[in-house]
C-alpha positions as CSV (number, residue, x, y, z in Angstrom):
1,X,5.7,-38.4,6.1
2,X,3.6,-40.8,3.7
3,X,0.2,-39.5,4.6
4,X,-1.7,-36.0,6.0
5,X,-1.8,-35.1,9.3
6,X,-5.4,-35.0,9.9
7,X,-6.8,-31.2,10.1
8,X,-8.2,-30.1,13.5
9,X,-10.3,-27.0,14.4
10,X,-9.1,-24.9,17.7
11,X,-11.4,-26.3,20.3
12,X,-10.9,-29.7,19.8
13,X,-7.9,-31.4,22.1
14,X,-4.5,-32.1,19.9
15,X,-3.6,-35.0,21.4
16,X,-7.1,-36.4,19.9
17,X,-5.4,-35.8,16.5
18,X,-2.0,-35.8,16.4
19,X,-0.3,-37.4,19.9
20,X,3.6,-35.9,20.0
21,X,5.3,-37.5,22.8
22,X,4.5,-36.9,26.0
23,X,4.7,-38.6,29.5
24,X,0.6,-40.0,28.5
25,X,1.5,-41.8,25.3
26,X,4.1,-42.8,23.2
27,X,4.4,-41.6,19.8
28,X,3.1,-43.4,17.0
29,X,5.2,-45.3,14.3
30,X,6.7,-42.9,12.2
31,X,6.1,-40.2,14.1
32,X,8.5,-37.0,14.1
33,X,10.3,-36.0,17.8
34,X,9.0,-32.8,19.0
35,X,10.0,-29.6,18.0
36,X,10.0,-30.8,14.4
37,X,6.0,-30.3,13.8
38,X,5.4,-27.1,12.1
39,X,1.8,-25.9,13.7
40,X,-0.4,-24.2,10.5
41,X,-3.5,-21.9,11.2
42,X,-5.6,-20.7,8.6
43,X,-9.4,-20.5,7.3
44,X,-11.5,-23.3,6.0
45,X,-9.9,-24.3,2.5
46,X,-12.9,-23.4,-0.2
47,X,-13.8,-26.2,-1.9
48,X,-12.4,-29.5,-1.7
49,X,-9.2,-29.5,1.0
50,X,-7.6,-32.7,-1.3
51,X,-5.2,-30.4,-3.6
52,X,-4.3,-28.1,-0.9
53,X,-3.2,-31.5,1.5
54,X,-1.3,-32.6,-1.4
55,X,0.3,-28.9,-1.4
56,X,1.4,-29.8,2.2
57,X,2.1,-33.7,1.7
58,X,4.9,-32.4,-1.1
59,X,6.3,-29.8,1.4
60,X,7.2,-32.4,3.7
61,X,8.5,-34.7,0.7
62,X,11.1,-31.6,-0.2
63,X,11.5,-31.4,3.8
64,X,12.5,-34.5,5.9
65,X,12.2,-34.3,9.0
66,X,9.5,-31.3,9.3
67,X,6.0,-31.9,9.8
68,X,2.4,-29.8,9.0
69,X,-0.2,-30.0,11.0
70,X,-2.7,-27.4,9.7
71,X,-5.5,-26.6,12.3
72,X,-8.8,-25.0,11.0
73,X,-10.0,-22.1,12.3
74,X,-13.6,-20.7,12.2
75,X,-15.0,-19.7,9.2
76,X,-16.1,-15.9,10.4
77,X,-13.0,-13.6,10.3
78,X,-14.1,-11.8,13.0
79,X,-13.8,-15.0,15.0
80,X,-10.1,-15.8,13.3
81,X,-9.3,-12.3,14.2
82,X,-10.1,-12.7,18.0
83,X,-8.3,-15.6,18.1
84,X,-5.5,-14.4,17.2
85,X,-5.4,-11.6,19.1
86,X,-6.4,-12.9,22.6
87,X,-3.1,-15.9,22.0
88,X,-0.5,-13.7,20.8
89,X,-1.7,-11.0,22.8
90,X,-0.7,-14.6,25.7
91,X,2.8,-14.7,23.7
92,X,1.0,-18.5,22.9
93,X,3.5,-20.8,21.3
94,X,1.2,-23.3,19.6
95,X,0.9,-22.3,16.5
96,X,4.0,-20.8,13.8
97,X,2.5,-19.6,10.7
98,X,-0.7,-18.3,10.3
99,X,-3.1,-17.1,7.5
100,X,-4.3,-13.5,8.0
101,X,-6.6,-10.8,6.4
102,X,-5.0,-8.2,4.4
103,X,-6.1,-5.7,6.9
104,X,-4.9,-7.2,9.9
105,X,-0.7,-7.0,9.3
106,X,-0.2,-3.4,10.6
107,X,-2.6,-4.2,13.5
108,X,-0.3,-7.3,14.7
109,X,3.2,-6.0,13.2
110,X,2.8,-2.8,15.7
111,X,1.8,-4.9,18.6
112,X,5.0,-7.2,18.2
113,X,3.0,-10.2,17.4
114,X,4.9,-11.1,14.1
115,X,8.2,-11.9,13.0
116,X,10.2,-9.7,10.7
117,X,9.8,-11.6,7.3
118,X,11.9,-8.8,5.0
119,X,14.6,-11.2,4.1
120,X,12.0,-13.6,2.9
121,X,10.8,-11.6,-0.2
122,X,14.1,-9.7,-2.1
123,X,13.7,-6.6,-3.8
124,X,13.8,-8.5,-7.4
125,X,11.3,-10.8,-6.1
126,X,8.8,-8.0,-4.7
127,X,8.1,-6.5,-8.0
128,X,6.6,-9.5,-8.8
129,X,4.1,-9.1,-6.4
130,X,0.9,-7.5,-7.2
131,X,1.9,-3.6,-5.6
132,X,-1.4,-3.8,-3.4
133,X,-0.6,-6.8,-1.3
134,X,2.9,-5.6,-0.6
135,X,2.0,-2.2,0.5
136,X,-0.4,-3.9,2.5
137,X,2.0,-6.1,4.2
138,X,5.3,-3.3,5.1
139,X,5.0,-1.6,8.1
140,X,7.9,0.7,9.4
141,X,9.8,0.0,6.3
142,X,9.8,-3.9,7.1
143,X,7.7,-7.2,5.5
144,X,5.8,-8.9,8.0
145,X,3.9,-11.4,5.7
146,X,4.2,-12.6,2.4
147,X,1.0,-12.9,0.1
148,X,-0.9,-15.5,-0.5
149,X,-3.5,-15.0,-2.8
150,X,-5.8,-11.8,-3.8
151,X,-9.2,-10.7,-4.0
152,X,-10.3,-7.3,-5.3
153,X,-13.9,-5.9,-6.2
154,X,-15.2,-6.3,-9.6
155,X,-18.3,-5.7,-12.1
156,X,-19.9,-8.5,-13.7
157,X,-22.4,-7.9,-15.7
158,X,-25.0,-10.2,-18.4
159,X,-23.2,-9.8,-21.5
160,X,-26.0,-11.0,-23.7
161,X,-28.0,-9.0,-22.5
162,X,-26.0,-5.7,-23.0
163,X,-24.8,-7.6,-26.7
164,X,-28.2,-7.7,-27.3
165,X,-29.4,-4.0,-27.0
166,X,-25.9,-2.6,-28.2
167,X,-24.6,-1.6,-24.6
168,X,-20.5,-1.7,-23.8
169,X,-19.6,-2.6,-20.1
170,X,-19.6,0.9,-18.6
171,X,-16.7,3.1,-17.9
172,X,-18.7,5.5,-15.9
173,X,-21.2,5.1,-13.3
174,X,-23.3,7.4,-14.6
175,X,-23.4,5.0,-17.5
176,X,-23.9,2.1,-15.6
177,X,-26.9,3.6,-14.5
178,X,-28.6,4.6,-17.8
179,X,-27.9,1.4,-19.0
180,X,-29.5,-0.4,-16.7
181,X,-32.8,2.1,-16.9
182,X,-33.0,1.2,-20.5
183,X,-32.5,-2.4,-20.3
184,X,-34.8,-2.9,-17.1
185,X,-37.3,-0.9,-19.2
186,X,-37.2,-4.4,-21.8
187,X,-36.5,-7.2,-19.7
188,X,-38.9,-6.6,-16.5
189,X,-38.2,-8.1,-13.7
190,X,-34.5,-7.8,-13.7
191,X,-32.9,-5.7,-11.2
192,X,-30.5,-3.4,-12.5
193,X,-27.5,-3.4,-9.9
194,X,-26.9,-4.9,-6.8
195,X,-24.1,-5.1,-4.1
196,X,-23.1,-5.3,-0.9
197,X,-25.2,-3.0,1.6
198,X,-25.2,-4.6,4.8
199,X,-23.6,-3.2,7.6
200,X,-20.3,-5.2,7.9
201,X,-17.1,-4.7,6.5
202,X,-18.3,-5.8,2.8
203,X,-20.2,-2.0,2.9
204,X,-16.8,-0.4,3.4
205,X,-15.0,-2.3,0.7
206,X,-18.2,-1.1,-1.5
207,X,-17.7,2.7,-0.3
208,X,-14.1,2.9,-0.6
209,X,-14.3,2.3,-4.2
210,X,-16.6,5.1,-5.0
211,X,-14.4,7.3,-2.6
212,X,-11.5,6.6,-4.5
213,X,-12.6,7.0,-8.1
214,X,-13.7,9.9,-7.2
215,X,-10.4,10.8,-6.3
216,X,-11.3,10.8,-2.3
217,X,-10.2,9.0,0.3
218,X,-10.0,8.5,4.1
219,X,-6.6,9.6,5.8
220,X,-3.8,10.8,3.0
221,X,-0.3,12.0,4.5
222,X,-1.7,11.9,8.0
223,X,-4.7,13.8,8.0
224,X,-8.4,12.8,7.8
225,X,-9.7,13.3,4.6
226,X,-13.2,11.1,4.9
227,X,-15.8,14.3,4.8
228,X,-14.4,15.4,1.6
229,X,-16.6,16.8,-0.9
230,X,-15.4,14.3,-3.7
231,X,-16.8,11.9,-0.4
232,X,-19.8,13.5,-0.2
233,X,-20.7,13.1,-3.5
234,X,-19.9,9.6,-3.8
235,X,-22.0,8.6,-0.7
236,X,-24.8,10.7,-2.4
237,X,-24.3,8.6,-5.5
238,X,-24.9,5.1,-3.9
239,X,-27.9,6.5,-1.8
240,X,-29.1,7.6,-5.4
241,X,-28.9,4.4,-6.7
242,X,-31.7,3.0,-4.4
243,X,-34.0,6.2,-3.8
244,X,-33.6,8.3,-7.1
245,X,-32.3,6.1,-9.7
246,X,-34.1,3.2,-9.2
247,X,-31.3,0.5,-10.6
248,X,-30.6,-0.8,-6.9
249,X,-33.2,-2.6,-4.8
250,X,-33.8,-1.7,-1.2
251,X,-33.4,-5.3,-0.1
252,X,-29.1,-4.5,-0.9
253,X,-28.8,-2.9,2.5
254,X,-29.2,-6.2,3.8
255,X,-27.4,-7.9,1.6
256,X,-23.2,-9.8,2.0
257,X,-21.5,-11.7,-0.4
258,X,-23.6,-14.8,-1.4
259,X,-27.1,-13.5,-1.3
260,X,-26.0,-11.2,-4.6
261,X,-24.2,-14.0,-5.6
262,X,-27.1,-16.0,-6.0
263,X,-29.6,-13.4,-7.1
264,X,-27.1,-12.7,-10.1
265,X,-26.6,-16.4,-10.6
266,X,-30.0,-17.1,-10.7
267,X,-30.3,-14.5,-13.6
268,X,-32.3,-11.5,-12.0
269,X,-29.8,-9.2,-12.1
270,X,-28.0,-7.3,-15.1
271,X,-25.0,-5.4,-12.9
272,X,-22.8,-6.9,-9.7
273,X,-20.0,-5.7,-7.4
274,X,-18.5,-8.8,-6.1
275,X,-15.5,-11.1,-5.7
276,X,-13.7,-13.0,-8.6
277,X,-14.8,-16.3,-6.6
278,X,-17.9,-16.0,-8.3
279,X,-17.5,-16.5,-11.6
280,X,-16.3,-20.4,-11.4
281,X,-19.7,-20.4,-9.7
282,X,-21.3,-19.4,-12.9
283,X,-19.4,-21.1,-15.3
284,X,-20.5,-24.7,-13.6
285,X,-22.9,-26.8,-15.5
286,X,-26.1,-26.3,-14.7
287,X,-25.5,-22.5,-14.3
288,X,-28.4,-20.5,-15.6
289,X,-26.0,-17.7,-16.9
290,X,-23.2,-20.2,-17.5
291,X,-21.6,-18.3,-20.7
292,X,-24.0,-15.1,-20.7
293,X,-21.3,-13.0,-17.7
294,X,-18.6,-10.8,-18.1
295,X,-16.5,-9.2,-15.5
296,X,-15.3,-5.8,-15.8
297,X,-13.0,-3.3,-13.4
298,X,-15.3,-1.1,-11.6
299,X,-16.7,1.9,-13.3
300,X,-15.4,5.8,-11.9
301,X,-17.0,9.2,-11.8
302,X,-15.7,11.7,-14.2
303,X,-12.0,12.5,-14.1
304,X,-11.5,9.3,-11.7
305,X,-10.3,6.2,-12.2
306,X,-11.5,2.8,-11.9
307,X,-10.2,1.4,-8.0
308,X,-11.0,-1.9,-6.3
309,X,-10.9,-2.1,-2.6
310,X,-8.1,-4.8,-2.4
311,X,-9.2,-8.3,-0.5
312,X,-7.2,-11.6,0.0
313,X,-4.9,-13.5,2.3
314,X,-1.1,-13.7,3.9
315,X,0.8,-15.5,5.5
316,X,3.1,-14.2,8.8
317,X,5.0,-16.0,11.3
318,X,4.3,-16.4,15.2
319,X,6.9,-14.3,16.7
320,X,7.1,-16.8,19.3
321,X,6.7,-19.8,17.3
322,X,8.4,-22.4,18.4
323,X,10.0,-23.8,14.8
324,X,10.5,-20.3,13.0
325,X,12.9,-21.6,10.5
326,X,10.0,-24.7,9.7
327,X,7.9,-22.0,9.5
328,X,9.7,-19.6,7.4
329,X,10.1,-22.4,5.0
330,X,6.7,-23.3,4.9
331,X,5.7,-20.3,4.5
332,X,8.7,-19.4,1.2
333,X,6.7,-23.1,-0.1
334,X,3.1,-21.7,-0.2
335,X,3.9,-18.6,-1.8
336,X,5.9,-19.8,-4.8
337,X,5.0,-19.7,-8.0
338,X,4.6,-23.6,-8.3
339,X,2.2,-23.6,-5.1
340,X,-0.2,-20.7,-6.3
341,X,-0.5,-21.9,-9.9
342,X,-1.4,-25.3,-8.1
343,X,-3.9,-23.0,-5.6
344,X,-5.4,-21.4,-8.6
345,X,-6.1,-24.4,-10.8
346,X,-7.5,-26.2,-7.9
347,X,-9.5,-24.0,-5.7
348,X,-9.6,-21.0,-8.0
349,X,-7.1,-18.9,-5.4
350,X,-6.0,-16.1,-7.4
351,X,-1.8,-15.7,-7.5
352,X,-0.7,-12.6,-5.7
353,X,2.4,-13.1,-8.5
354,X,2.3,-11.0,-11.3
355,X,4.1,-13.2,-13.8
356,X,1.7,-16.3,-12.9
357,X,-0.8,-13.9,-15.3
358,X,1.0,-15.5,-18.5
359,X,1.0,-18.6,-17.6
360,X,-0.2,-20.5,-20.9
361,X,-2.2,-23.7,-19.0
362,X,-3.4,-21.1,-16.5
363,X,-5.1,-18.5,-19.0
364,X,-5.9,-21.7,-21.2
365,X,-7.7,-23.3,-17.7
366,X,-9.0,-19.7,-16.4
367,X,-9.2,-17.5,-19.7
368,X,-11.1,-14.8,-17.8
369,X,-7.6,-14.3,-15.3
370,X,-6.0,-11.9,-17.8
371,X,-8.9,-9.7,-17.2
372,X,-8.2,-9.7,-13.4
373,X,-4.6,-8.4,-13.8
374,X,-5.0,-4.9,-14.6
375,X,-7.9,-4.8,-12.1
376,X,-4.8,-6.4,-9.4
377,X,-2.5,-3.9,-10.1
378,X,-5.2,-1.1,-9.7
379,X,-6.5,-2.6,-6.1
380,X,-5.9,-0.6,-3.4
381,X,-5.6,-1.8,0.4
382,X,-8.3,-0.4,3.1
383,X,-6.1,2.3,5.5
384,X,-3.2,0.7,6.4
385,X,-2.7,1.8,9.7
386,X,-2.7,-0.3,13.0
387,X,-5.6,1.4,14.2
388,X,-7.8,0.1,11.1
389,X,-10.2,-2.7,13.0
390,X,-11.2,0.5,15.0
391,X,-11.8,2.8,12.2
392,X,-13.8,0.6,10.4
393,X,-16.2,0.2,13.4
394,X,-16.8,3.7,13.1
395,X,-17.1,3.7,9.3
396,X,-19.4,0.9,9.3
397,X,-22.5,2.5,11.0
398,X,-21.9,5.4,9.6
399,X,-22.2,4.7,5.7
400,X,-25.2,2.4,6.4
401,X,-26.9,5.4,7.7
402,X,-26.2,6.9,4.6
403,X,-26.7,4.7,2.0
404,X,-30.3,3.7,4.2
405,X,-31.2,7.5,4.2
406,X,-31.5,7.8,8.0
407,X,-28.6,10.4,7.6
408,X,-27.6,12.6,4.7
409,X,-24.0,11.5,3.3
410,X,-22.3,15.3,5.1
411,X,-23.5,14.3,8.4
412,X,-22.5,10.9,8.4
413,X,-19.0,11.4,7.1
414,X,-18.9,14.6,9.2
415,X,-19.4,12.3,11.9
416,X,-17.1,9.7,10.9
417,X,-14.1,12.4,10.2
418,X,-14.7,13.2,14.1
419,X,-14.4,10.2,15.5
420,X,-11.4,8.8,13.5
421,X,-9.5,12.1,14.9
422,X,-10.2,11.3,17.9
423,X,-8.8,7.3,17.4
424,X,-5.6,8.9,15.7
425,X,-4.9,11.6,18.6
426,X,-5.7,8.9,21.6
427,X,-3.5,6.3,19.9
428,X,-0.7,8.4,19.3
């Protein structure tokens, strides 16, 4: 096609962009006929867009005759999720592949928004997937997306500064928290661990893993399981951090992604529960930890097991898309190994592929990625269940209240356990 198709956000007229024929103008030089334009809609690209338009510039090399046009859509998930949902809820045509969060598959699978991509991804060719992503993406025994790239909680923490009073990264929480005691007691003005508090769906992600490696969980084989007592204790834990422990701030349960981010950045933290995007952050010149942070799976109670709530992105097709077979192929392109190395070099996408982990100019490029693959294959999805966007709305309020102290951690999940059974037995 010689050059991009220039990127639009919904909102703003197509025919301002990209003009496909029509009775009002004529098609300009070059120009593919219609019904040969493969319609693209994902999230802002992080970082600079150029590699990922080269990605798409190379697609339409290998495929004459096919076209991308990629179309932006808001930056707020929530927002990318109602979109979605109000056009293919309208059986809308305009778009044939689109980028979606890992907890929205089951949700749109079950509603019949998505075509059946099984035959995409062969059973040789699943195991190379990270096991997370793909349970995330079956529903009724069929795949309906492949995926893209992955995200899954993490610890970082200042390495000189446990190198320099003889600490290892911890294994336990419990540890995690008397290591930070002693070492806040030496460096003041450090906080000792922060995270994610706020209530949005960044304080389930943080919950879920303390459920989980405390052996809990929140539905297993069809039952509620959310106001278990392994639950309960876990809850009690993180409202322990802030009240009893003193190794968490107060200002946390108000607190997303990038405000940690940058008070860990900016040195004034020891411990963080976060995404992998941040440590290219750090590494930048100019960073004032640049070479003094680790990253580390997630510590577990005792008997548990380290778990990461698992994050990231996939790609389904429209079911009423328009060019399926452009869009199927589009889709096969992205998720290759070629394309995610090329993701992952670039805009520090991690590969959803497990063999992309021994990749010799990626671990000489990233050397911290061979720490993030046993942490992969550990990461667990969030319920997978079409009622999740539902169930998380009741989750959400409820562990704020409990990690804020305006409920005890038995009342709120008590509460949580009875409305979830009532989502499960009205939906059914």
């Amino acid at each position: 096609m010689g050059s991009r198709t220039e990127s639009m956000s919904i909102g703003k007229p197509a025919v301002v962009v990209f003009c496909i024929v029509s009775v009002f103008c004529a098609p300009p030089q070059g120009a593919v006929r219609d019904g040969e334009v493969v319609v693209f809609k994902h999230g802002k690209i992080a970082g600079d867009p150029a590699p990922f338009n080269r990605l798409l510039d190379e697609f339409e090399a290998r495929n004459p005759g096919i076209a991308v046009r990629d179309e932006i859509l808001p930056a707020s998930t929530d927002e990318q999720h109602q979109f979605y949902v109000v056009n293919l809820e309208g059986k809308s045509s305009d778009f044939d592949v689109l980028s979606m969060d890992v907890i929205w598959v089951p949700e749109f699978a079950r509603a019949g928004w998505l075509a059946d991509l099984t035959e995409l991804v062969g059973p040789e060719e699943r195991e190379d997937f990270f096991p997370g992503p793909m349970k995330a993406v079956t529903y009724g025994g069929k795949i309906w997306a492949v995926p893209w790239y992955i995200d899954a909680g993490v610890l970082y923490y200042r390495k000189d500064l446990l190198e320099k009073y003889g600490f290892s990264p911890p294994r336990l929480w419990s540890e995690l928290v008397s290591t930070a005691q002693s070492i806040r007691r030496r460096e003041p003005g450090i906080y000792g661990f922060i995270w994610q508090g706020k209530q949005y769906e960044g304080l389930v992600c943080n919950v879920l893993e303390y459920f989980w490696s405390n052996g809990g969980d929140v539905l297993r084989g069809g039952e509620v399981v959310i106001a278990s007592r392994e639950n309960i204790a876990a809850l009690e834990f993180m409202r322990a951090l802030i009240a009893e422990h003193g190794v968490t701030p107060p200002l946390v349960l108000t607190a997303i992604e990038e405000p940690t981010r940058h008070l860990f950045g900016g040195g004034k933290a020891l411990f963080m529960r976060n995404w992998p995007y941040a440590l290219n952050i750090f590494e930048q010149e100019g960073s004032p930890v640049r070479g003094k942070v680790g990253v580390a799976p997630l510590p577990s109670f005792p008997g548990g097991e380290s778990a990461s709530t698992l994050g990231g992105w996939q790609l389904g097709l429209n079911r009423y898309a328009k060019n399926p077979d452009a869009g199927r192929k589009l889709i096969r392109f992205l998720t290759r190994p070629g394309s995610q190395k090329i993701l992952a070099l670039t805009l520090g996408y991690k590969p959803t592929r497990r063999s992309l982990y021994a990749d010799e100019e990626l671990r000489a490029a990233q050397p911290f990625i061979t720490g993030l693959y046993d942490v992969f294959m550990a990461a667990r999805p969030r319920p997978v269940t079409p009622y999740y966007l539902m169930i998380t709305q009741v989750m959400q309020p409820e562990f704020s209240a409990a990690v804020s102290g305006i409920k005890t951690a038995a009342e709120a999940l008590g509460s949580a356990r009875r409305q979830i059974e009532h989502i499960l037995k009205v939906e059914e």
